[in-house]
C-alpha positions as CSV (number, residue, x, y, z in Angstrom):
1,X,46.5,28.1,8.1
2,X,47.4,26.6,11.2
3,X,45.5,24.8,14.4
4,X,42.5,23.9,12.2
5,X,41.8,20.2,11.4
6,X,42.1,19.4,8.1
7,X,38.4,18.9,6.3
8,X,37.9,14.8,6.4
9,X,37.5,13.4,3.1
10,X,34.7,10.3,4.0
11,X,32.6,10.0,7.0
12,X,34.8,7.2,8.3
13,X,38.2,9.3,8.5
14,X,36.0,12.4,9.6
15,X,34.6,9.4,12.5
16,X,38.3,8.6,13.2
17,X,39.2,12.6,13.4
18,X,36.3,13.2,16.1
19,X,37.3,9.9,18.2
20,X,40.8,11.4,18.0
21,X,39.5,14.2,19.9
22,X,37.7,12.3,22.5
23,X,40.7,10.0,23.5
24,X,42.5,13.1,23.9
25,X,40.0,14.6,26.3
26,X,40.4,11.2,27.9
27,X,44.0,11.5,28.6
28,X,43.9,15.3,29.6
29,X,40.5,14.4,32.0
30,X,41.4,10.9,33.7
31,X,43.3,10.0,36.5
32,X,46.5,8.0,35.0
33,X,44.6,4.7,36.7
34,X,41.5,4.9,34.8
35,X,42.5,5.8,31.3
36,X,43.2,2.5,30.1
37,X,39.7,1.3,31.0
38,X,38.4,4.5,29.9
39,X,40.0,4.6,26.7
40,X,39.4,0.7,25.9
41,X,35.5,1.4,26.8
42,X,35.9,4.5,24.3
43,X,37.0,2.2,21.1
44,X,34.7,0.0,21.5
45,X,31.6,1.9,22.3
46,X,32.0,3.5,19.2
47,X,33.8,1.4,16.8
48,X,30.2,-0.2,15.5
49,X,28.2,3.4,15.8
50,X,27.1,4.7,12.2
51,X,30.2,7.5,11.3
52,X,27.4,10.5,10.8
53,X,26.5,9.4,14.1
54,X,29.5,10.3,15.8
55,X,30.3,13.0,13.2
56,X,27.0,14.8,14.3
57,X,28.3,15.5,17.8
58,X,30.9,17.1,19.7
59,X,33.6,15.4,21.1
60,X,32.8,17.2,24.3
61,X,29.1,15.0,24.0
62,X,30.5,12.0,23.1
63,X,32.8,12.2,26.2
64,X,30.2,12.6,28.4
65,X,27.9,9.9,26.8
66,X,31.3,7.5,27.2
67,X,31.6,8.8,30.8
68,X,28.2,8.7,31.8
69,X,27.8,4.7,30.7
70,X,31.2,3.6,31.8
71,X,30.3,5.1,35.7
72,X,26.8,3.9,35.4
73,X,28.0,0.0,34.5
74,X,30.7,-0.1,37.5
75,X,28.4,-1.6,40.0
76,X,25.8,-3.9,38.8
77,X,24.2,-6.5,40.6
78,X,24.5,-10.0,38.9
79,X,22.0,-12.0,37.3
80,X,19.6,-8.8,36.5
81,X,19.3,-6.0,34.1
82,X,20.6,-2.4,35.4
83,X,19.0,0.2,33.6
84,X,17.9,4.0,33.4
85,X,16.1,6.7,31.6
86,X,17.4,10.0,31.2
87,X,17.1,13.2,30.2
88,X,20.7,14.0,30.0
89,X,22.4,17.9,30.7
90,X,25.7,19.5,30.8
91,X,25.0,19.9,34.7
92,X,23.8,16.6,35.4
93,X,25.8,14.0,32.8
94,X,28.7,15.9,31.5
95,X,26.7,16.1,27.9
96,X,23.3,17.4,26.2
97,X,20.9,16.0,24.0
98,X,17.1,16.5,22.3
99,X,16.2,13.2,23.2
100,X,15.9,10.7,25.9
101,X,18.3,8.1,26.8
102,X,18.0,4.7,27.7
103,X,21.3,3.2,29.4
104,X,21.1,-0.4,29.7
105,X,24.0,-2.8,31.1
106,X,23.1,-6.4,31.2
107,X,24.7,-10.1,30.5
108,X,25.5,-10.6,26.9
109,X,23.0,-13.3,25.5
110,X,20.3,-13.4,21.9
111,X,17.7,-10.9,21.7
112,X,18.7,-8.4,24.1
113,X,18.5,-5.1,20.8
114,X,15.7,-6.3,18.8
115,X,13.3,-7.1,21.8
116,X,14.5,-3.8,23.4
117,X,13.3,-1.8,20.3
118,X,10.2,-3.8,20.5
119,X,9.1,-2.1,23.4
120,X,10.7,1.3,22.5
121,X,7.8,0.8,19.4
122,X,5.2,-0.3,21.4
123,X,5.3,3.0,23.4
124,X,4.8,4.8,19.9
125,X,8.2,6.3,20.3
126,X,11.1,6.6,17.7
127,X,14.3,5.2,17.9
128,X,16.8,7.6,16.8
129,X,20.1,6.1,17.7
130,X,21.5,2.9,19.1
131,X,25.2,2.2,19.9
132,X,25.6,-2.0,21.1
133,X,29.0,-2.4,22.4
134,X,30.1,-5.8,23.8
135,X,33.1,-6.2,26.6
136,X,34.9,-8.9,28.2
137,X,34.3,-7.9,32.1
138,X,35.4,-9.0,35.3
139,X,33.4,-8.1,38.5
140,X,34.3,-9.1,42.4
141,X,31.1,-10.6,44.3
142,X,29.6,-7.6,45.0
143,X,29.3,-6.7,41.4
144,X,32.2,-4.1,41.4
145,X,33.7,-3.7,38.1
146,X,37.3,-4.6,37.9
147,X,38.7,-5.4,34.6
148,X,37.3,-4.4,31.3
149,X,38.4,-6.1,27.6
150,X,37.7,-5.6,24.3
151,X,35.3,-9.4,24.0
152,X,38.3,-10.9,21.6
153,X,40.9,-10.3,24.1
154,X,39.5,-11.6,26.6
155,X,37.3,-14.7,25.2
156,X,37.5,-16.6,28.8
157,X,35.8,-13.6,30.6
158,X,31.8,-13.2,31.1
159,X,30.8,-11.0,28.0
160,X,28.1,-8.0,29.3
161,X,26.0,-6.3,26.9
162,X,26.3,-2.1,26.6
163,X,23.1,-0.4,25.1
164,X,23.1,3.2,24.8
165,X,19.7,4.5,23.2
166,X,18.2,7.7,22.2
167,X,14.0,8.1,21.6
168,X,12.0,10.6,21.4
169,X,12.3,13.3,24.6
170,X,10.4,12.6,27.3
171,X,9.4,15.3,29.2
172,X,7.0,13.6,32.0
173,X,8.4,11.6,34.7
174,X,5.9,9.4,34.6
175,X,6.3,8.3,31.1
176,X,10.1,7.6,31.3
177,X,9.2,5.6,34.5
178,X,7.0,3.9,32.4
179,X,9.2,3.5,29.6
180,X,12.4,2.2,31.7
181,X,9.3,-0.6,33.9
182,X,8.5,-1.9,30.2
183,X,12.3,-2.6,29.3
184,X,13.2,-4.2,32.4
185,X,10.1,-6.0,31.5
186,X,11.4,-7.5,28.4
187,X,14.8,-8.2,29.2
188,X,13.2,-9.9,32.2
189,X,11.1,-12.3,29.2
190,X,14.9,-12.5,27.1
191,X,16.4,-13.7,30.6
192,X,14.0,-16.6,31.1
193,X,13.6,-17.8,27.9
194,X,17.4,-17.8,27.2
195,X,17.9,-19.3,30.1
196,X,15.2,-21.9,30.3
197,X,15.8,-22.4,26.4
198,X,17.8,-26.3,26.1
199,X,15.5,-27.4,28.7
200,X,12.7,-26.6,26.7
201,X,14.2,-28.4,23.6
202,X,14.9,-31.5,25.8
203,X,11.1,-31.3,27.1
204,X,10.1,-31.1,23.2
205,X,12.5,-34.0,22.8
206,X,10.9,-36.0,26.0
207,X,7.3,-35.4,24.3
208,X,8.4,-37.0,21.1
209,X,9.4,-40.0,23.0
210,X,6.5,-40.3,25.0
211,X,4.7,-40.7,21.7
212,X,7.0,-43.3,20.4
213,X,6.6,-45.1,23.7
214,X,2.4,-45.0,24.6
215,X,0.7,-43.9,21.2
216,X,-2.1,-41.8,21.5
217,X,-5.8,-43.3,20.2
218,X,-5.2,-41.8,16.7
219,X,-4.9,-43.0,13.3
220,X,-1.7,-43.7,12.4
221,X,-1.4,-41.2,10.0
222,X,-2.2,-38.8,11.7
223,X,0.7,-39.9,14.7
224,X,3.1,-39.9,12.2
225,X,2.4,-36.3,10.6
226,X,2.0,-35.1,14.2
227,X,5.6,-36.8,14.9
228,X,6.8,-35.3,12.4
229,X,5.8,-31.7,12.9
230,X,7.3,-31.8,16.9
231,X,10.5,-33.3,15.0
232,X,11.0,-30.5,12.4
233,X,10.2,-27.9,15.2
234,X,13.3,-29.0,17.0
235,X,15.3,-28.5,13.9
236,X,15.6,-24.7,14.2
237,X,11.9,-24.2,12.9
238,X,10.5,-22.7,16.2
239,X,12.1,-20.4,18.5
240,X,10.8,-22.0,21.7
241,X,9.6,-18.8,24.3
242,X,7.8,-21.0,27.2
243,X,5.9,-23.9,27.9
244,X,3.9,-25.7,30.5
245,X,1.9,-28.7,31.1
246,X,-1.8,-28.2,31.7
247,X,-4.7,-30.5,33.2
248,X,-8.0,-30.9,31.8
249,X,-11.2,-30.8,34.5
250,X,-14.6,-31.2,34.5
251,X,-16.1,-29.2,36.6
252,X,-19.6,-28.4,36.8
253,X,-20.5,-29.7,33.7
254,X,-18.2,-27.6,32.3
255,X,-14.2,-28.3,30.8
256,X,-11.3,-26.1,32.3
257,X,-8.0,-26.0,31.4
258,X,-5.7,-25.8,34.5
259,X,-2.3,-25.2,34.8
260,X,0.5,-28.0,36.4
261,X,2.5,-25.7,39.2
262,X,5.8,-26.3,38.7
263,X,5.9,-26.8,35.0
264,X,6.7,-23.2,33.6
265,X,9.8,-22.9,31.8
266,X,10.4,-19.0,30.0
267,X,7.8,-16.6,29.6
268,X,5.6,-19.4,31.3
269,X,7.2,-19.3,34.2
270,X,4.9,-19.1,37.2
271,X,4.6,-15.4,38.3
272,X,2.8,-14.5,42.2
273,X,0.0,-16.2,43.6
274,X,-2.5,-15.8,40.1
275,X,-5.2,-18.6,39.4
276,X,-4.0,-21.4,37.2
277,X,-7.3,-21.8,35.3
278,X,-6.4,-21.0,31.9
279,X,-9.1,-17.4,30.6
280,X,-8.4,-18.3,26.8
281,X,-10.2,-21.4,27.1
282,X,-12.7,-20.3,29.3
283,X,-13.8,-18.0,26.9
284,X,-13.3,-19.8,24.3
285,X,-16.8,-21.2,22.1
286,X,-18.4,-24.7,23.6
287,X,-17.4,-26.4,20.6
288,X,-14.2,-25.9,20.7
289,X,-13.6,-26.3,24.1
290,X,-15.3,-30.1,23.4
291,X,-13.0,-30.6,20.8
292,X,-10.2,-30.7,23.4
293,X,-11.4,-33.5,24.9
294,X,-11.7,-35.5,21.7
295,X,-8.7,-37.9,21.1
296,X,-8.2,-36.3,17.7
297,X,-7.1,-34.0,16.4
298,X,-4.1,-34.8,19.0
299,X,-1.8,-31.8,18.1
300,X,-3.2,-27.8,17.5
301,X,-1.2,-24.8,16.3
302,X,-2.2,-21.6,16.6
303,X,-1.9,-18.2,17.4
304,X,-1.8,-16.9,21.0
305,X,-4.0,-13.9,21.8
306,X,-0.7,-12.3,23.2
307,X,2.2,-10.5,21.5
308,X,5.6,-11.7,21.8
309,X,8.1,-9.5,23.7
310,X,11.4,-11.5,22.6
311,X,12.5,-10.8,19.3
312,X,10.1,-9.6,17.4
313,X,6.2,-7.8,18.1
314,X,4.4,-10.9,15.9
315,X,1.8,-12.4,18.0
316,X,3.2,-15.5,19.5
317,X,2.8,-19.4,17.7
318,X,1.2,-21.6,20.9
319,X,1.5,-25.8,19.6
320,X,-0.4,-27.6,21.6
321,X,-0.2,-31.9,22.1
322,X,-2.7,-33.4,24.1
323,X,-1.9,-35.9,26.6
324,X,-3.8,-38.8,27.4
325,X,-3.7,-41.9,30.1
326,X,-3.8,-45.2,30.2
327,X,-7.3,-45.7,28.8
328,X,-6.6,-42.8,25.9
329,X,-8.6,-40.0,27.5
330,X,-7.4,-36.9,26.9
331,X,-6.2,-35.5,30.5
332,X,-4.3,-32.3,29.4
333,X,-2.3,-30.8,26.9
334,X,1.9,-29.5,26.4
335,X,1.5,-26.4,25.9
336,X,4.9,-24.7,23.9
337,X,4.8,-21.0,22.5
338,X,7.3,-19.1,20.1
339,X,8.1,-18.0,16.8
340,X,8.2,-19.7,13.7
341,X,11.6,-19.0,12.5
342,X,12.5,-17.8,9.0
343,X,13.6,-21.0,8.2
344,X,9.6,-22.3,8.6
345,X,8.8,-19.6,6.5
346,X,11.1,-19.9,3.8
347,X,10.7,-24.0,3.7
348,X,8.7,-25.1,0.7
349,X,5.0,-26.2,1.6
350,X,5.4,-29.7,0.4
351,X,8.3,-30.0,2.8
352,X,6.6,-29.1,5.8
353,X,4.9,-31.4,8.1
354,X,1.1,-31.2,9.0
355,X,0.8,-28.4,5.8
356,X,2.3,-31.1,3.1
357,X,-1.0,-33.0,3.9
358,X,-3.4,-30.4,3.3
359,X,-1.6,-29.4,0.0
360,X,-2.0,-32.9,-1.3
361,X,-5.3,-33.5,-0.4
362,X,-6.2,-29.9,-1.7
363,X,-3.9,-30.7,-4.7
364,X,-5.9,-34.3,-5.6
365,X,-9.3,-32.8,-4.9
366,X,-8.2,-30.3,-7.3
367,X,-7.9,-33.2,-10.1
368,X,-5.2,-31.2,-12.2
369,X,-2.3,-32.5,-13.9
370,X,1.2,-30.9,-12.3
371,X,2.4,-29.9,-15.7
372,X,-0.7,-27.9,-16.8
373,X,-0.9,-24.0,-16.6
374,X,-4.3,-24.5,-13.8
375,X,-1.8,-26.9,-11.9
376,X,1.4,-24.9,-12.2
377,X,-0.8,-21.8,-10.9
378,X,-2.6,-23.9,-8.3
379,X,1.1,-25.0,-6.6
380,X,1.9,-21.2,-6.8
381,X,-1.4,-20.0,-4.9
382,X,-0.5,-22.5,-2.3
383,X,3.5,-21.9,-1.7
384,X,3.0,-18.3,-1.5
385,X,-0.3,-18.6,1.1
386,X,0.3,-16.7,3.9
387,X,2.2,-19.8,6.0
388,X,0.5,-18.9,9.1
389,X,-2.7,-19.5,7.7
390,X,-2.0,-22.9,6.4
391,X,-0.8,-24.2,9.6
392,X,-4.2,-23.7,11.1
393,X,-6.9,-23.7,7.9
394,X,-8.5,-27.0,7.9
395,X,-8.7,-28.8,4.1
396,X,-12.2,-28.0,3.4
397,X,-11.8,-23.8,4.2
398,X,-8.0,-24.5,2.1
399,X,-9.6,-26.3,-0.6
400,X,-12.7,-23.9,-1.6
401,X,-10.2,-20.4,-0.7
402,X,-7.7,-21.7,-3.5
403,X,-10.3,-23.0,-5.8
404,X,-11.4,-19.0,-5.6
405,X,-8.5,-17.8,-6.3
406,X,-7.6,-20.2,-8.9
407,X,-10.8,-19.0,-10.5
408,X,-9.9,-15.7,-10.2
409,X,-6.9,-16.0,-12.3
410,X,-5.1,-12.5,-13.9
411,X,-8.7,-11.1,-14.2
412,X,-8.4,-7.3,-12.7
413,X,-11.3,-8.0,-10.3
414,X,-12.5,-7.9,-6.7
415,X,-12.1,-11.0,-4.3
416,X,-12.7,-10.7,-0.8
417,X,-11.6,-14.6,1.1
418,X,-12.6,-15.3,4.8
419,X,-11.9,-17.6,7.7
420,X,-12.9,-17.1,11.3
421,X,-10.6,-18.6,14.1
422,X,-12.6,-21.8,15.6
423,X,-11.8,-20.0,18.9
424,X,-13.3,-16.6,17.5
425,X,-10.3,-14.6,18.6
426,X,-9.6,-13.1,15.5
427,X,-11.1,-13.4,11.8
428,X,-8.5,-13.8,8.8
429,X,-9.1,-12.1,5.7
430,X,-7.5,-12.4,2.5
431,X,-8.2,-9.1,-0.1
432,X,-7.5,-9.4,-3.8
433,X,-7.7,-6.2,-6.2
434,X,-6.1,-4.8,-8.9
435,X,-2.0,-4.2,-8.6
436,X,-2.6,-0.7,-10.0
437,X,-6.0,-0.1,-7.6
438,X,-3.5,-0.6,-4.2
439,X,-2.7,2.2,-2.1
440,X,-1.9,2.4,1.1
441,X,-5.4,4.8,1.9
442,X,-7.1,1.8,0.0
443,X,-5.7,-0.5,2.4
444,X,-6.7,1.6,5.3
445,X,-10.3,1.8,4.3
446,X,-10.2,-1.9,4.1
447,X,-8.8,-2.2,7.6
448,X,-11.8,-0.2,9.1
449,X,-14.9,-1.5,6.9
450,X,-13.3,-5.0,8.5
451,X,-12.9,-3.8,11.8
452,X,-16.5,-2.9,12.1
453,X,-18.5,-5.5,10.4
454,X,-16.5,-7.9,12.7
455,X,-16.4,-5.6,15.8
456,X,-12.9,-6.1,16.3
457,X,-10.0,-4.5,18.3
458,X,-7.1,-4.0,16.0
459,X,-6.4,-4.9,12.7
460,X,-2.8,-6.2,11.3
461,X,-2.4,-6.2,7.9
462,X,0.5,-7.5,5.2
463,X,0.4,-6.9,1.7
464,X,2.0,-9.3,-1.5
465,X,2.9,-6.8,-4.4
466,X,4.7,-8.6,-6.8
467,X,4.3,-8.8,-10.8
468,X,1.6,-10.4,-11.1
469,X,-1.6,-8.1,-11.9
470,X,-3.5,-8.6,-8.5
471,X,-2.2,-7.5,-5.1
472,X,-2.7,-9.1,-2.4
473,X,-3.7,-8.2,1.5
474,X,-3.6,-10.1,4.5
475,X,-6.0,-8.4,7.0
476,X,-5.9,-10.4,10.4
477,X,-8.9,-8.7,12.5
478,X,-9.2,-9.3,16.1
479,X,-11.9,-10.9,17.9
480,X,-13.4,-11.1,20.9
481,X,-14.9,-14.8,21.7
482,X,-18.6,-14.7,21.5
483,X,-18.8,-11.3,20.0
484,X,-18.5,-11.5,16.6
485,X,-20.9,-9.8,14.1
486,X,-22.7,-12.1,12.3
487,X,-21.1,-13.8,9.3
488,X,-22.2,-13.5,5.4
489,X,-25.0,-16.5,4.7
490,X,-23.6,-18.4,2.3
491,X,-20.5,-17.4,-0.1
492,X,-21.7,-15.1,-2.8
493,X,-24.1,-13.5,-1.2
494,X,-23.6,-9.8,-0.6
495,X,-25.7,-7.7,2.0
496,X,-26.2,-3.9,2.1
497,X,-23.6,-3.1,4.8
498,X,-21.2,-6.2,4.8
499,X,-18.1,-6.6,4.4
500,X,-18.1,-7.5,0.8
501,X,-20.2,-4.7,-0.4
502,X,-18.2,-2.3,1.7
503,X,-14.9,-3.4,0.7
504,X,-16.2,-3.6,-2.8
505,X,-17.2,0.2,-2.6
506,X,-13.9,1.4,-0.9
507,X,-11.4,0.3,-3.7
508,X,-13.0,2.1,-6.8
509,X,-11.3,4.4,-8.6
510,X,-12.7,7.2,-9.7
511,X,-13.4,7.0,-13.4
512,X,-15.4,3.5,-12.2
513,X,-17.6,5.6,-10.1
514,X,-18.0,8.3,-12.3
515,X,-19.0,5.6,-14.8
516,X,-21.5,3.9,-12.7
517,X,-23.3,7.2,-11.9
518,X,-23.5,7.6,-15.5
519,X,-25.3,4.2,-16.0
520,X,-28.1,5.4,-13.1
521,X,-30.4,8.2,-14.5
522,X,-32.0,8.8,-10.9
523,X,-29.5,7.2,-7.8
524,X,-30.9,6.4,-4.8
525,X,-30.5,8.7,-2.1
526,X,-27.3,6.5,-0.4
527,X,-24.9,7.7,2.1
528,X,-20.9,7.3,1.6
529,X,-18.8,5.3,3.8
530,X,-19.3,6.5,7.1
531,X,-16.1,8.5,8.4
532,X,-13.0,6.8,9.7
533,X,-12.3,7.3,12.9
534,X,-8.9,7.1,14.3
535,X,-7.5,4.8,16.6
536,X,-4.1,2.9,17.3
537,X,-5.6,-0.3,16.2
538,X,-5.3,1.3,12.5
539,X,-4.1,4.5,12.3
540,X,-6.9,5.6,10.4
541,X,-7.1,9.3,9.2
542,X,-10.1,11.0,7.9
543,X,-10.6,11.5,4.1
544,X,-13.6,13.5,2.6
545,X,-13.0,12.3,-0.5
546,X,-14.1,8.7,0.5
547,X,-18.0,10.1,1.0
548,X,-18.3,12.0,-2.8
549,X,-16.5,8.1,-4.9
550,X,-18.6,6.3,-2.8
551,X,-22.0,7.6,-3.4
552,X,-21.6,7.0,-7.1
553,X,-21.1,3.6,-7.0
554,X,-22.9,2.3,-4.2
555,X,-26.5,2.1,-6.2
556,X,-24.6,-0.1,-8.6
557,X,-23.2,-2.6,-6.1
558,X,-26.1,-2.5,-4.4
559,X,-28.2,-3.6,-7.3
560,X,-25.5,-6.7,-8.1
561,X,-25.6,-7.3,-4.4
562,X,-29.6,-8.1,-4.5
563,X,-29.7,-9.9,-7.5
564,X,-26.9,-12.2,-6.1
565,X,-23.9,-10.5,-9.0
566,X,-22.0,-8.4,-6.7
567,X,-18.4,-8.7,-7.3
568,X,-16.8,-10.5,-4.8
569,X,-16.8,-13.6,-3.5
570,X,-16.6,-14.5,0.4
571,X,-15.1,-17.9,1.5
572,X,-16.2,-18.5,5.5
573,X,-15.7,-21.0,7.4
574,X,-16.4,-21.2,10.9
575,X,-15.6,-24.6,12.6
576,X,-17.6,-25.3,15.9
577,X,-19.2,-21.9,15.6
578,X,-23.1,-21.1,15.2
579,X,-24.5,-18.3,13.6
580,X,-25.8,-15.7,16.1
């Protein structure tokens, strides 16, 4: 038969067959003056796009997708972001679609797809496609486009940065508003911190030398270590997103952090006419607001109470180096934020300045000898500890945490590890149970019993499944300072309604409560965990059978729990905090 395309035999050649028929609705559509733009635009919007992606839709679509973008880029002011969301139709673009579209044109620089798709998440919306061209442009002053290149052809020529991308539909007006505001957002964050980037390395640089040149009242040791860490940062360990240099006041008896006008570089740049008191430290517990007026320790690292919006959604690292004057009194801080890079992840512990020291003092407290099966297992519970962790647990909470699980061993039991923030913005938890016990639900449950007994506000999690024959989970619940539930007494001790009774009850099976009934011949009349509820802080969803396992078992753990034999085992620490 004639006239009908031959069937393609791979996705690529059947990708090549429909891009075939788009350049030829570009030659038969366009003026003879525009198709060599049109059709260079064409090949290169596409030639990175997934081939089931373009095999999916009509040429007549993919024209108008390629048309729509190309007159949408040719007028953009420079130095800014031109963007818009769309609900595309025949009548309105030249092509139809389910979903929403996001059109973005913008300079080519780092960061520009991932942070984008950061925000798309953090609207709860799906990502279905994304096409990321890049072209060699060349605009007049008023941001007229002139000249367009593939970016190898043309590697003297400003590079701009093409994102086509399609989420879920949006039907309110208000919502795609909403969602175009929190884009420009972000690639507003990506803009500064790009271009405020080498000055921030060269102010990193500047601190190390003001170190070197008036030492700080601190034991040498400690300088050096501290030297150290701001070194290695500089060496591709931190992904610097801001900084600024604060004062410390006295003011009514009282210590506030405020901030330097003029000093914000990135995401710390100085934005309107808002205080410069800093509210994190405000907030933040007596004690530890003291401790920032103490020579030592001179350097913190932390987490920020804000997510990042560059790169990628983590929460963001904030390093902190006090500064002091003449007389060493602490008169302010350096304040840089980012993200660890992989590279600080992936570096071994014993390589890593500021956590090498707490590893060898935890190691030589330990008192084992490297070789031997306690101190092989010892240096494995402390390269795989969840890195954030170690850069902020002090030796004492690290030392008695991986004496605990040391302890623990291969033994399929129940250990429940935890460390509250000396800020009290967030309490860390680390969850061992059986490798076999782990579900997802399980880990759910967990995320709620914590969320209540610490009355927090969301809940991250991350779980270590490997072959050993405990899992592992990372439950990082968020605080608010000075409203904290009150902690466990002393570790051990298990009370009707904490934590590590509840936690205990949530992950078992059923054959264990079934067998624990069994050992009771009259239970006590015991309600079942109470309901989840659901939220965005967990995505919690309500499960009936929760109430039936739990009412089984919870005699039994109640019983260990009063005669001090429950079976877990929580670690707290709480530096600078009372109980309350």
């Amino acid at each position: 038969m004639t006239g009908i395309a031959p069937t393609p035999s791979s996705p690529e050649q059947g990708k090549a067959q429909r891009l075939a028929e788009v350049l030829a609705l570009i030659g038969t559509r366009t003026a003879a003056s525009e198709r060599t733009m049109f059709t260079t635009f064409c090949q290169g919007y596409f030639r990175l796009a997934d081939p089931e992606d373009v095999c999916e839709r009509s040429a007549e679509d993919l024209y108008g997708m390629v048309h729509s973008h190309l007159q949408f880029a040719r007028q953009r002011a420079p130095g800014g972001p031109k963007l818009r969301v769309l609900n595309p139709s025949l009548q309105d673009t030249g092509f139809g679609s389910r979903h929403t579209i996001v059109e973005v044109v913008n300079d080519d620089m780092p960061f520009l797809v991932d942070s984008t798709t950061v925000e798309i998440n953090r609207q709860g919306l799906t990502l279905h496609l994304i096409i990321h061209p890049i072209f060699a442009v060349r605009r007049d002053a008023a941001g007229n486009l002139l000249e367009l290149a593939a970016r190898e052809d043309r590697p003297d020529w400003p590079r701009e940065s093409i994102m086509h991308l399609e989420v879920d539909r949006l039907s309110d007006p208000v919502a795609r508003a909403g969602l175009a505001e929190g884009i420009e957002r972000v690639l507003g964050d990506v803009r500064a911190a790009v271009e405020d980037w080498k000055v921030m390395v060269a102010q990193l640089r500047a601190v190390i030398r003001e170190l070197d040149e008036q030492p700080p009242p601190v034991p040498r040791e400690e300088l050096a270590e501290s030297r150290a860490f701001l070194q290695w940062l500089t060496e591709d360990h931190l992904l610097l997103l801001g900084y600024r240099r604060n004062d410390l006041h006295e003011r009514d008896g009282e210590l506030e952090l405020v901030r330097v006008e003029g000093t914000g570089l990135g995401i710390l740049r100085e934005a309107g006419a808002t205080k410069g008191i800093s509210i994190s430290f405000s907030t933040a517990p007596r004690a530890a607001r003291s401790l920032a007026a103490a020579p030592s320790p001179m350097l913190l690292v932390t987490k920020a109470t804000t997510r990042a919006t560059v790169h990628r959604p983590g929460y963001v690292d904030y390093v902190g180096i006090k500064r002091y004057d003449s007389n060493g009194r602490v008169v302010g801080e350096h304040r840089f934020v980012g993200l660890f890079t992989s590279a600080a992840y992936s570096t071994r512990v014993t390589e890593v300045p500021l956590v090498r020291g707490k590893v060898r003092a935890v190691t030589e407290r330990a008192g084992l000898a490297p070789a031997s099966h306690l101190g092989k297992a010892l240096t494995h519970i402390l390269e795989t500890y969840p890195r954030d962790e170690l850069f902020q647990i002090t030796v004492e909470e690290l030392s008695e945490i991986a004496h605990g699980i040391l302890q623990l061993g291969e033994r399929q039991r129940f250990r429940l590890f935890i460390r509250r923030d000396a800020f009290e913005r967030f309490v860390s938890c680390l969850i061992f149970v059986p490798r076999e016990n782990y579900t997802t639900e399980l880990r759910r449950k967990f995320q709620w019993i914590l969320l209540e007994a610490f009355n927090g506000s969301a809940a991250e999690f991350d779980v270590l499944l490997t072959d050993a024959a405990l899992a592992r989970i990372h439950i990082t619940v968020r605080t608010t300072p000075g409203r904290i539930l009150p902690r466990a007494r002393r570790p051990g001790e298990c009370r009707r309604g904490s934590p590590p009774a509840r936690t205990a009850v949530a992950h078992r099976t059923r054959a264990e409560f079934l067998s624990a009934a069994r050992c009771r011949p009259q239970p006590a009349r015991l309600q079942g965990l109470p309901r989840q509820r659901t939220g965005a802080a967990v995505g919690l969803a309500a499960d009936a059978r929760t109430h039936g396992r739990a009412r089984a078992g919870r005699a039994t753990l109640r019983d260990h729990a009063r005669r001090g034999r429950a079976d877990v085992d929580p670690r707290f620490r709480a530096r600078g905090a009372r109980r309350r």
